[in-house]
C-alpha positions in Angstrom: 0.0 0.0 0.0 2.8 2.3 0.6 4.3 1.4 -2.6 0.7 2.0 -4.1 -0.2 5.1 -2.1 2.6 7.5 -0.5 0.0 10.1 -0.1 -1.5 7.9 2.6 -3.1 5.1 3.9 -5.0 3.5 6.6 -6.2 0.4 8.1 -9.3 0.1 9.6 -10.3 -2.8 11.8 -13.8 -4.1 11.7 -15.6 -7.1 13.2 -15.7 -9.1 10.1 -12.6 -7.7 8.9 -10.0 -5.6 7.9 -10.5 -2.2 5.7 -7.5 -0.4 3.7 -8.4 2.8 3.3 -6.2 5.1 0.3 -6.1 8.6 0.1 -5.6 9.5 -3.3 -7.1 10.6 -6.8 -8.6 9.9 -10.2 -5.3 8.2 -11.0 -4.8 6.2 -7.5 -8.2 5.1 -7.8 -7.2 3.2 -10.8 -4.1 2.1 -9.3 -6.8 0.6 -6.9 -8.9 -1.2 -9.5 -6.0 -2.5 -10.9 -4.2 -3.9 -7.7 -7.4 -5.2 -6.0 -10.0 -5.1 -8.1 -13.6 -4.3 -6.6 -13.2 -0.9 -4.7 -15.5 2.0 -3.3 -14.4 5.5 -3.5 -15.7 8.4 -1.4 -14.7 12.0 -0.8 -12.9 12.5 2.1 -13.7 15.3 4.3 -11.4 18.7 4.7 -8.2 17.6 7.2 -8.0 14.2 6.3 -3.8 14.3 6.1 -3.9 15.5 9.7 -6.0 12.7 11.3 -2.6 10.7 11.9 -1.9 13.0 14.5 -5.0 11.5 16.7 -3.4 8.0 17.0 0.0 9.6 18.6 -0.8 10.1 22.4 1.5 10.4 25.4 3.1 8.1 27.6 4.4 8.4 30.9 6.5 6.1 32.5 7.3 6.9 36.2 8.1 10.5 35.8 9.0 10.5 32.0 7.0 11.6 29.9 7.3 10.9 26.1 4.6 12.7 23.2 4.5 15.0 20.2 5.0 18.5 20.3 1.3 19.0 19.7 0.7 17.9 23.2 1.2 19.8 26.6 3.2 17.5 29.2 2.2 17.8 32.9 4.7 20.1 35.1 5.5 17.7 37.1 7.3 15.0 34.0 10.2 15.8 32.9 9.3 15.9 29.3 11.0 13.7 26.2 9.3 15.0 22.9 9.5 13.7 19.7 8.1 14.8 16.7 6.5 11.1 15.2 6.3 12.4 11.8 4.1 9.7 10.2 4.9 6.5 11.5 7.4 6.6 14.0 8.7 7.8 17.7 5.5 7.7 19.5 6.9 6.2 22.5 4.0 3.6 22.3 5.8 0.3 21.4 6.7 -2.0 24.7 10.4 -1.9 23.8 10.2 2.0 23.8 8.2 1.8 27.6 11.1 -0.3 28.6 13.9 2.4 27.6 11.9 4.5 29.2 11.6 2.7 32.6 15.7 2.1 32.2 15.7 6.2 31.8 13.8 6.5 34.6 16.2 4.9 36.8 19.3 7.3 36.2 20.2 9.5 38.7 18.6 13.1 38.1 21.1 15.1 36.0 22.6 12.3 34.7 20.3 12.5 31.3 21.5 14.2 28.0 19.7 16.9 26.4 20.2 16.7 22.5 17.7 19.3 21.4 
């Protein structure tokens, strides 16, 4: 799909199955036909190459806290933020939580700042 579709994509899970959603035009829309035959197009409402931004939420682990710069971290965190672009660094992923903990465990000061 990201071959296919490098404007964006998206996969929805339903009950009875899974949905991949393109964003694209007249000429991705055939690009659709052609890969998977049967498909359904639809406008998409104003905004739509924002909406990754909603799946990117904070975590905090003991008093770190890791987000985008789009969110506000609480005073008391001290605050690791990443900008995820459009697929990665949202601090989400169990291996990234476990960094995190291991951060947390330094002694105060200890912690570079590359900014």
């Amino acid at each position: 799909m990201l071959e296919l579709f490098p404007e964006g994509f998206e996969e929805l899970d339903h009950p009875d199955g899974l949905e991949l959603v393109a964003y694209t035009d007249d000429a991705g829309e055939e690009r659709l036909w052609a890969a998977f035959g049967e498909v359904a197009a639809d406008d998409v409402p104003v905004g739509w190459e924002e909406r990754w931004r909603e799946f990117h939420r904070p975590v905090r682990v003991g008093n770190l806290w890791i987000g985008p710069p789009w969110e506000t971290p609480p005073a008391d965190a001290d605050a690791i933020v990443v900008d995820p672009g459009r697929a990665f660094g949202t601090g989400g992923h169990a291996t990234t939580r476990l960094c995190l903990l291991l951060l947390a465990e330094l002694e105060r000061g200890s912690l570079l700042d590359v900014g």
